[in-house]
C-alpha positions as CSV (number, residue, x, y, z in Angstrom):
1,X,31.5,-5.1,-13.4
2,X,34.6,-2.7,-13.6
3,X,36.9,-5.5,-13.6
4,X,35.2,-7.5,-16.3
5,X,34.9,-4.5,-18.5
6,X,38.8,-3.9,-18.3
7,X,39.0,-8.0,-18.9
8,X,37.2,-7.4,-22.1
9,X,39.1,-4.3,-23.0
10,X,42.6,-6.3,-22.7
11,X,41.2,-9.3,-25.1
12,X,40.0,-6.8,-27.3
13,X,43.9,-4.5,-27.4
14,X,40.9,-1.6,-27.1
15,X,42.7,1.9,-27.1
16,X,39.9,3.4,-24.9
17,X,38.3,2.6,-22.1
18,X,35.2,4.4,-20.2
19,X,34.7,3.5,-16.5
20,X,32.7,6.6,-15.9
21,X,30.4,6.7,-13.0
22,X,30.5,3.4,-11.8
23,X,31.4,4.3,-8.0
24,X,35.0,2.9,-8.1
25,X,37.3,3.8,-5.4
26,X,39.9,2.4,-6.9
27,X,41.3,1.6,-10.5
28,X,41.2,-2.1,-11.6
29,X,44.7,-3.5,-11.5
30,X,44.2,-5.1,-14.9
31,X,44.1,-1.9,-16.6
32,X,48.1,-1.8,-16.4
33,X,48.3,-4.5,-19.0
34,X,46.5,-2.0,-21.5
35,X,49.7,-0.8,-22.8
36,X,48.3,0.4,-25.9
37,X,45.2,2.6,-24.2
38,X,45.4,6.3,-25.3
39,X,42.2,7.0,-23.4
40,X,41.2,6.5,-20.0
41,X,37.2,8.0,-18.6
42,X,37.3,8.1,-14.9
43,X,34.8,10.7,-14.6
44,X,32.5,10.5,-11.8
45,X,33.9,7.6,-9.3
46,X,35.0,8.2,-5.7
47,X,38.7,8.3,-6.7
48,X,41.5,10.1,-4.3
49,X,44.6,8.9,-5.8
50,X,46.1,7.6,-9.1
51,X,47.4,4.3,-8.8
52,X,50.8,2.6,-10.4
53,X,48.8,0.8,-12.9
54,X,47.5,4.3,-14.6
55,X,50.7,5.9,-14.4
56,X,52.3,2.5,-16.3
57,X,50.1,3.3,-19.2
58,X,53.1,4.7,-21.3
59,X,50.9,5.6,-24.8
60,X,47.9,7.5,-22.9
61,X,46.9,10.7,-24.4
62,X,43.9,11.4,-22.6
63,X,42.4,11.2,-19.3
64,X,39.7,11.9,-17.7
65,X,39.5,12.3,-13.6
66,X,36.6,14.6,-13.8
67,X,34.2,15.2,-10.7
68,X,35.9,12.9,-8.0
69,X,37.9,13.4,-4.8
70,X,41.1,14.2,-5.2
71,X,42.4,17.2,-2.7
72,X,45.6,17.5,-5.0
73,X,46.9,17.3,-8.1
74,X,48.1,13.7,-7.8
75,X,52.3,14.2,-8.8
76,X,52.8,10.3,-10.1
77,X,51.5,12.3,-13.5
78,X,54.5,13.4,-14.3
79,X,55.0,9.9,-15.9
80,X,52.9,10.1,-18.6
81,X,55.0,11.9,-20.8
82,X,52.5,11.2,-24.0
83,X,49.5,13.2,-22.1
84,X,47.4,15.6,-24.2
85,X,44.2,16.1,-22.3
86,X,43.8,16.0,-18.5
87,X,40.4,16.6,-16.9
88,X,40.4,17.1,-13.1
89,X,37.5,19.2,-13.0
90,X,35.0,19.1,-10.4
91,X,37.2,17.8,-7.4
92,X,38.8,19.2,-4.3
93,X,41.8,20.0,-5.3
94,X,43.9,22.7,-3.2
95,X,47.3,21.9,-4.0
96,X,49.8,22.1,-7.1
97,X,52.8,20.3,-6.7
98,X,55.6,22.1,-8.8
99,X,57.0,18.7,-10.2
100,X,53.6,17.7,-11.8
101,X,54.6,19.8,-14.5
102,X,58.2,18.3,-15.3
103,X,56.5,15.2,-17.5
104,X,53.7,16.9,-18.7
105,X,55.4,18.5,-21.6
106,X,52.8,17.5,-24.1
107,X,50.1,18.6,-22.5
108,X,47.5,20.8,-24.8
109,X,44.2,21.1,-22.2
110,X,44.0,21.7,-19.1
111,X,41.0,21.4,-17.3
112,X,40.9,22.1,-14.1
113,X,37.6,23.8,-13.1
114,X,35.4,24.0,-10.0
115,X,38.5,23.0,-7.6
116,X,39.3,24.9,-4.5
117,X,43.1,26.3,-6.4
118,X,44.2,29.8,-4.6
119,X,47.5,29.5,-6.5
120,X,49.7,28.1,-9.6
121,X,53.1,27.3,-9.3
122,X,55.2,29.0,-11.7
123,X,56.0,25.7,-12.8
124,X,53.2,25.6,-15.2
125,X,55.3,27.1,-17.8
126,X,57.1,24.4,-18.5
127,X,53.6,23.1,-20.5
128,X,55.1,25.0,-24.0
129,X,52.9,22.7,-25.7
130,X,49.4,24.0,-24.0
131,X,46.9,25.2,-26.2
132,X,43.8,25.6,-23.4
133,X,44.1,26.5,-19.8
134,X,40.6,26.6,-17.9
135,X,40.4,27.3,-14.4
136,X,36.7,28.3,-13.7
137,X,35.3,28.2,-10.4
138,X,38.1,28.6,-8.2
139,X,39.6,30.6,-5.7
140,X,42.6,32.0,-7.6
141,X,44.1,35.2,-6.1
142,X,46.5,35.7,-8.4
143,X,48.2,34.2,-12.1
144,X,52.0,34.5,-12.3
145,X,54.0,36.0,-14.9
146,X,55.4,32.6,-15.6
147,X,52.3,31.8,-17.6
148,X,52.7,34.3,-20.0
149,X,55.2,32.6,-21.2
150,X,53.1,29.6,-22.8
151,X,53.5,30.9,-26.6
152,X,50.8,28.2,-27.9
153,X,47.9,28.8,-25.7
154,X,45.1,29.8,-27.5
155,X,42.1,29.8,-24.7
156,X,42.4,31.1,-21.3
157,X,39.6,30.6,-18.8
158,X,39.6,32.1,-15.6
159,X,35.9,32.8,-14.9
160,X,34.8,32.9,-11.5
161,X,37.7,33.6,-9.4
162,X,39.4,36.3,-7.0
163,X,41.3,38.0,-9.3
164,X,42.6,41.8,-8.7
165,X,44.9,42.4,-11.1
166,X,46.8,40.5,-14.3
167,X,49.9,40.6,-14.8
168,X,51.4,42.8,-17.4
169,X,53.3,40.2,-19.1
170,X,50.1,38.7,-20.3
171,X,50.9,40.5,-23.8
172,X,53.3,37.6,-24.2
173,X,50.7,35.5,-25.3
174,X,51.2,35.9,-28.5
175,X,48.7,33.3,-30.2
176,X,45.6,33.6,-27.3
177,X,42.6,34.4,-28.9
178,X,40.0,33.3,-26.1
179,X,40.5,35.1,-22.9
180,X,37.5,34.9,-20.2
181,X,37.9,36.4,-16.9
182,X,34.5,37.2,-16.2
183,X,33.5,37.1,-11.9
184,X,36.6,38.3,-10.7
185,X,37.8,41.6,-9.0
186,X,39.6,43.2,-11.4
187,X,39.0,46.8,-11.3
188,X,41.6,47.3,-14.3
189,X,42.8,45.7,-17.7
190,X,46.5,46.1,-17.8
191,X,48.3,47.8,-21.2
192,X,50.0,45.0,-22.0
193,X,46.7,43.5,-22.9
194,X,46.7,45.6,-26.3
195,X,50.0,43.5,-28.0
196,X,47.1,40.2,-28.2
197,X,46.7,41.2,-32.1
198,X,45.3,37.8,-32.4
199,X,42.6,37.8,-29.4
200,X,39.2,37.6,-31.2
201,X,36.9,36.9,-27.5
202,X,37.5,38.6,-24.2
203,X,35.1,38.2,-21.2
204,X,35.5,40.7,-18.4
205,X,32.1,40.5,-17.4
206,X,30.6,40.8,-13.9
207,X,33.9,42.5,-12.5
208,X,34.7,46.4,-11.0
209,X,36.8,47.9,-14.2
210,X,35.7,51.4,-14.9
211,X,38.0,51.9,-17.9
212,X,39.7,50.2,-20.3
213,X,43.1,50.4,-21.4
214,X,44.3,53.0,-23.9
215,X,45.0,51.2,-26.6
216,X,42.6,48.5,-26.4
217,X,40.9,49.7,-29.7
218,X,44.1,47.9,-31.6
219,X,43.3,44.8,-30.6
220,X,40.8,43.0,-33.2
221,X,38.0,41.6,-31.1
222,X,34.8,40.0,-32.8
223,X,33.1,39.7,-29.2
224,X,33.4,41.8,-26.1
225,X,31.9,41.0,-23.2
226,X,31.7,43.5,-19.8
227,X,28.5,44.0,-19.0
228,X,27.9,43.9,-14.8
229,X,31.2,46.6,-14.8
230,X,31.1,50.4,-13.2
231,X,32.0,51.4,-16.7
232,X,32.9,55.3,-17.2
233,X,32.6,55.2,-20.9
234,X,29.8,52.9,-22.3
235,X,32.4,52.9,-26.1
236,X,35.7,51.0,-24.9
237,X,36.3,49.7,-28.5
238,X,36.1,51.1,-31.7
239,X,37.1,48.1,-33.5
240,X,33.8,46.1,-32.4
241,X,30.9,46.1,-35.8
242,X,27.8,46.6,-35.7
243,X,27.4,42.8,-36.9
244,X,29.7,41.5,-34.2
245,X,29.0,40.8,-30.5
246,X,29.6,44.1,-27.5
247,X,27.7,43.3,-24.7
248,X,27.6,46.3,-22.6
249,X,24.6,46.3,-20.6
């Protein structure tokens, strides 16, 4: 059924093509004469590599490996050099080989929740292009400074992790405005937080912080969440209105 779908897709020069949940174990060797697909859905198969034929597809923008069995992050996608989206959420993935990232210099979202990830190379910031990182659900320890250097992300998502500390440097992001870090360790909010002048969301909760940093009430949040947090003082920011969101509870 895969195969004839992918037969179809070829007579028809589609530009995207869904094999979602259909079980594969492997990817239908037609789909390397798609030369013109800028989608790919694998989402939900039994898939543990990433065959020649997907990494031939030269114009793909987006794909979709969501919720199947890969224990890595499969290197051969360093060839796709036109990738904007990658989904690998929902997989087993442990391992982060550092030369994924030499290719992948048009990424903009990452998606690589509910994986079993304990660390990121500091390759990652080569991705200058990344707008949204999300790494929820994982077993994360720490983030490197080498992130901080990805000027265009706008969304960081690092819910559900292990995470003690941030790294200072994280005031290098100067255009994030999304930041959610909530089920983690942290028992602190480093100063260097308080240079995001553009950070309008920040989730901290469910995490040990008992104060906030100094300064935080410069940064111009429209929703603060840190409720489930041995908070000292129940008013970390000034800045939040009455009309906006400060979960505290």
């Amino acid at each position: 059924m895969a195969d004839l779908l992918v037969l179809r897709a070829i007579r028809g020069r589609a530009r995207t093509l869904n094999l979602n949940g259909r079980r594969l174990q492997r990817v239908p060797g037609a789909v390397g004469s798609l030369t013109q697909l800028a989608s790919l859905q694998l989402k939900s198969n039994c898939l543990c590599q990433l065959p020649g034929e997907v990494v031939a597809l030269s114009n793909l923008s987006v794909l979709n490996l969501g919720n199947n069995q890969f224990t890595k992050v499969p290197e051969e996608l360093k060839y796709l050099h036109s990738l904007q989206v990658l989904h690998m959420f929902g997989n087993r993935i442990s391992e982060i080989p550092a030369c994924v990232f030499d290719g992948l210099e048009n990424l903009k979202f990452l998606n690589l929740n509910n994986n079993l990830i304990e660390n990121l190379p500091v390759e990652i910031q080569k991705l200058q292009r990344l707008e949204k990182l999300s790494i929820n659900y994982n077993h994360l320890q720490h983030i490197p400074k080498e992130l901080c250097v990805l000027q265009n992300l706008c969304e960081l998502h690092l819910g559900h992790n292990q995470l003690e500390t941030l790294p200072e440097h994280i005031g290098y992001l100067s255009n994030l405005k999304e930041l959610r870090i909530y089920r983690n360790n942290l028992t602190g909010l480093p100063e260097g937080l308080c240079r995001l002048r553009n950070l309008r969301i920040l989730d901290v909760a469910g995490n040990q912080i008992q104060a906030f940093p100094s300064r935080m009430h410069e940064i111009p949040l429209q929703e603060l969440y840190c409720e489930e947090n041995p908070l000292l003082l129940k008013e970390p920011v000034s800045a939040i209105q009455d009309e906006e969101v400060l979960s505290l509870k």
